[in-house]
C-alpha positions as CSV (number, residue, x, y, z in Angstrom):
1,X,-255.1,34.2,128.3
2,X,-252.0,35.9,130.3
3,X,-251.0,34.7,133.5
4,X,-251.8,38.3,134.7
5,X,-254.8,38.1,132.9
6,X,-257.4,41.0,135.0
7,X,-254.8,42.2,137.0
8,X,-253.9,46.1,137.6
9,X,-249.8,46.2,138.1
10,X,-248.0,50.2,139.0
11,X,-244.3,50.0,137.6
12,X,-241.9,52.6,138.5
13,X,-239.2,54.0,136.4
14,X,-241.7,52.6,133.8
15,X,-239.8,54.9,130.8
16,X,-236.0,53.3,130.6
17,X,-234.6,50.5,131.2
18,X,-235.8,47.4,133.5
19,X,-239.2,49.4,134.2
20,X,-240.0,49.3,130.6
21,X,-239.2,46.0,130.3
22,X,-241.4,44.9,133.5
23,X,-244.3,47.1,131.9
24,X,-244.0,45.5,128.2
25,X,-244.1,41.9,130.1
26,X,-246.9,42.2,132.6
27,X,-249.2,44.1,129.6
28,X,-247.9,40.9,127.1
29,X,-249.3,38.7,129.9
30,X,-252.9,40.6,130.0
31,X,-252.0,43.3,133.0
32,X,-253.2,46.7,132.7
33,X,-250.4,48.7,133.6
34,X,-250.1,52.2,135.1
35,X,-246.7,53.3,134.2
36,X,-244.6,55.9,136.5
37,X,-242.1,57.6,135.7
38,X,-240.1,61.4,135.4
39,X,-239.4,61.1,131.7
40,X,-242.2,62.2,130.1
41,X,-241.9,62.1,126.2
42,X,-240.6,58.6,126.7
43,X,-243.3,57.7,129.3
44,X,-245.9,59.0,126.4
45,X,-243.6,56.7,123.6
46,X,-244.3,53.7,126.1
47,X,-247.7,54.2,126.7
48,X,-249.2,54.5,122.9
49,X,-246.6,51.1,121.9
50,X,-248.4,49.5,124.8
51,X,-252.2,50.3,123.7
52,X,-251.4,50.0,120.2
53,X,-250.5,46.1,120.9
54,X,-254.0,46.2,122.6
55,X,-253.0,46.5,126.1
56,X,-254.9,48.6,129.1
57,X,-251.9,51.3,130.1
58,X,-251.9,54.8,131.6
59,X,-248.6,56.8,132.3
60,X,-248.6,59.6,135.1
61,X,-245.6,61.8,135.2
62,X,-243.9,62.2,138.7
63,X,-240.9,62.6,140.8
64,X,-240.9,59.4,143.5
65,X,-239.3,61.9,145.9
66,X,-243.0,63.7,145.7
67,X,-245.7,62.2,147.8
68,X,-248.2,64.8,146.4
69,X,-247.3,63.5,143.3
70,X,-247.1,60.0,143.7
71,X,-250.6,59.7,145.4
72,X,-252.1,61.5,142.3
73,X,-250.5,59.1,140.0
74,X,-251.9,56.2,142.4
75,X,-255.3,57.8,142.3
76,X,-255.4,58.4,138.2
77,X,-254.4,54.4,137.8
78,X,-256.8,52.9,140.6
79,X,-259.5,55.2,138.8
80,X,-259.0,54.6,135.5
81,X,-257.8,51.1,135.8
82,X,-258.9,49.6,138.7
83,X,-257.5,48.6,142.3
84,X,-253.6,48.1,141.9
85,X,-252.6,44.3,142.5
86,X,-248.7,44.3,141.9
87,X,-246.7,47.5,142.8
88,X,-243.1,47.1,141.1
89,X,-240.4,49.8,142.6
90,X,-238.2,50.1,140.0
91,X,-237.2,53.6,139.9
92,X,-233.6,54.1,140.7
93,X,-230.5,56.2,140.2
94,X,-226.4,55.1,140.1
95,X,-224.4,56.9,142.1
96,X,-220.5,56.2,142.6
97,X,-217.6,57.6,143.9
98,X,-215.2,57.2,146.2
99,X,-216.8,58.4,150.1
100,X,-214.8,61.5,150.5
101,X,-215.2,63.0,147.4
102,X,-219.1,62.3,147.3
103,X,-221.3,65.5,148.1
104,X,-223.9,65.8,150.6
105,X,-226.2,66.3,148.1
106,X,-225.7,62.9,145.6
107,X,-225.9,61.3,148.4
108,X,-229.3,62.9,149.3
109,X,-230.4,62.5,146.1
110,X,-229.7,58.6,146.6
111,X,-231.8,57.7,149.3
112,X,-234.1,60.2,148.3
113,X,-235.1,57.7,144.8
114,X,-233.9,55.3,145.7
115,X,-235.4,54.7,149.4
116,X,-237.6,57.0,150.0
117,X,-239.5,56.7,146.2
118,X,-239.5,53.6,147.7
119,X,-241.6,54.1,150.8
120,X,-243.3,56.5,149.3
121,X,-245.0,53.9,146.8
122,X,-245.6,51.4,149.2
123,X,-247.2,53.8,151.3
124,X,-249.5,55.0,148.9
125,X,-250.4,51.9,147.5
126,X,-250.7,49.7,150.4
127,X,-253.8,51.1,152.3
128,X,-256.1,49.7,149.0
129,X,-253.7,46.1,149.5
130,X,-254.8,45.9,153.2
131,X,-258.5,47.1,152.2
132,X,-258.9,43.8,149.5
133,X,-256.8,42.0,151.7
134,X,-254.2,40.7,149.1
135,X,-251.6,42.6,146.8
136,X,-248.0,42.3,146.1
137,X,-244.9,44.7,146.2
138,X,-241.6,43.9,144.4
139,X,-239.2,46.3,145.4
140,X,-236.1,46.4,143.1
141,X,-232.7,46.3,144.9
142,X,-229.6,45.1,143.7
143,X,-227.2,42.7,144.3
144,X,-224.9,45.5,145.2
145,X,-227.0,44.3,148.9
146,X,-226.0,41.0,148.9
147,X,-221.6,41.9,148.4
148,X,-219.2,42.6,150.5
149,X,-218.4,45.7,148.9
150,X,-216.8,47.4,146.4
151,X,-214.3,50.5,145.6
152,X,-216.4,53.8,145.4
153,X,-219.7,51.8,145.3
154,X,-220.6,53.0,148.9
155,X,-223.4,55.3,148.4
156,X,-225.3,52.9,146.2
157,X,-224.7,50.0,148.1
158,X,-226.0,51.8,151.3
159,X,-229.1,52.6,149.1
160,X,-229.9,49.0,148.0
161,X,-229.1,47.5,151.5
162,X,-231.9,50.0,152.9
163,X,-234.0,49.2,150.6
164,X,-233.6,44.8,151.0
165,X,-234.2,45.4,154.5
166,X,-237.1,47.8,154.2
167,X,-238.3,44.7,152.0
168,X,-237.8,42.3,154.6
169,X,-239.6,44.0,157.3
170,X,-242.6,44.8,154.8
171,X,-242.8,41.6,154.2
172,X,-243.2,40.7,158.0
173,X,-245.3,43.3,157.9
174,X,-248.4,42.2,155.2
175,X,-248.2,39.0,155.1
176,X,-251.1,38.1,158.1
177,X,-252.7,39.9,155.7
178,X,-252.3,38.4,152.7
179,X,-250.0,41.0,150.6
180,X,-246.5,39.4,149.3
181,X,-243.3,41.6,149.7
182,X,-240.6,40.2,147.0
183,X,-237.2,41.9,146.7
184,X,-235.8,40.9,143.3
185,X,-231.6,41.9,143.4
186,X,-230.3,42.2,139.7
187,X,-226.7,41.9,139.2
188,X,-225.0,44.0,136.3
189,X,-228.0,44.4,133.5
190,X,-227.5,46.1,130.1
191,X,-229.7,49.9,130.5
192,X,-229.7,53.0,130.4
193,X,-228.7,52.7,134.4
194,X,-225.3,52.8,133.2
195,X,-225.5,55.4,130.6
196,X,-226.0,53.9,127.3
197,X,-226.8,50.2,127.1
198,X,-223.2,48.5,126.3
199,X,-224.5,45.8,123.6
200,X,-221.6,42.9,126.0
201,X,-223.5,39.8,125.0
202,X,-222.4,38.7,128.5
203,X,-224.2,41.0,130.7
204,X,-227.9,40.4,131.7
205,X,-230.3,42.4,129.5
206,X,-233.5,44.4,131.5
207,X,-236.0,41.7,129.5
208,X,-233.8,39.2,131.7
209,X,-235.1,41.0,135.1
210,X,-238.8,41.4,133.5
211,X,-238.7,37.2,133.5
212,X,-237.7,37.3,137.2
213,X,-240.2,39.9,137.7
214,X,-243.2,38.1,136.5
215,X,-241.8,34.9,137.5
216,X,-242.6,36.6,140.6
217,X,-246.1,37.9,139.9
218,X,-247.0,34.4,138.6
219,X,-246.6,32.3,141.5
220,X,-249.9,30.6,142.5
221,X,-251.6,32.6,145.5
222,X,-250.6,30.8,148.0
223,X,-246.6,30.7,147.1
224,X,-244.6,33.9,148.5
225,X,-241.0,34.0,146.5
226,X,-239.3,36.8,149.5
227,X,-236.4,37.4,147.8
228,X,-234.7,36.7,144.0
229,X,-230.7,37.5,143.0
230,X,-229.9,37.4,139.6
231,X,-226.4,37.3,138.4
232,X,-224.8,37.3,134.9
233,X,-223.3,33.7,134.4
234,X,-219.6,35.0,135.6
235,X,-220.7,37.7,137.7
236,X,-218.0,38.3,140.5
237,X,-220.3,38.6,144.1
């Protein structure tokens, strides 16, 4: 039996990347898994891999900027699969540049999925949490929140730092009643974030975050982990 065994997890950016990776874990471990996510052929590609290794999964195709959508996509899991017990944040977008040549709009577009898909989610999802009195959130950052900073790295770094303190105060937030708020800060990881996925045998790979992830979702109920960096072995933070 899976550790997530009867469990119903929602994972963002489910199609690409570190979402995919979250989704293939928590179904290996006996979740059922509704699986968001803008991509739809490879959302559908996901989904029929996942059921054909005899797992419970459901895809709904939205934009995280869309509360209209992202309630329907909430509704179609909690009615096909059950009350959601994990919400995973994952969907995200790069954006880079220097701050004087970045347009109004990519930044907009940043905090749009990146923050507000955020909220968004967690808004949605949390009203059936406080209802059942227990749940948990793990809302992907970066360690991009935990530097200094870095040359043209602004915008995203703005983005992640909203969205660890957004964490923090959620957490604060549901914990009297009983629903955990991780924020899990990958370092550089090996996706289609980037582009292409680079093949460097030293960066972190997405199945490397999908441990941390449900390392996370594992913990015995009364254990809380708040917040989890991960960093390739050389990683300069």
């Amino acid at each position: 039996m899976g550790v997530l065994e009867g469990q119903v997890a929602l994972i963002t950016g489910a199609a690409r990347g570190m979402g995919r990776a979250i989704a293939t874990a928590f179904a290996r471990e006996g979740a059922a898994v509704g699986l968001l996510d803008i991509q739809a052929e490879e959302l559908a590609q996901l989904v029929e891999e996942l059921r054909a290794g005899g797992a419970r999964a459901l895809g709904g195709v939205a934009d995280v900027r869309r509360y209209d959508q992202v309630t329907q996509v909430v509704h179609d899991v909690e009615a096909t699969l059950g009350p959601i017990d994990i919400l995973v944040n994952s969907a995200g977008l790069a954006a880079g540049g220097l701050v004087h040549e970045t347009s109004e709009e990519a930044w907009d577009l940043a905090f749009d999925v990146n923050v507000k898909g955020t909220f968004l989610l967690c808004k949605a999802v949390v009203p059936t949490m406080l209802a059942r009195q227990k749940g948990l959130i793990i809302n992907i950052a970066s360690l991009a929140a935990w530097i200094r900073g870095a040359r043209g790295g602004s915008c995203y770094g703005a983005t992640k730092y909203a969205v660890r303190g957004f964490s923090s105060y959620l957490a604060i937030e549901l914990r009297p009643h009983g629903i955990k708020v991780c924020c899990l800060s990958p370092g550089t990881t090996d996706s289609h974030f980037r582009g292409h996925p680079t093949g460097s045998p030293a960066w972190m790979k997405p199945e490397d975050i999908a441990a941390a992830a449900l390392y996370v979702a594992s913990q015995r109920e009364r254990v809380s982990v708040y917040e989890l960096a991960l960093a390739m072995l050389d990683e300069n933070w």
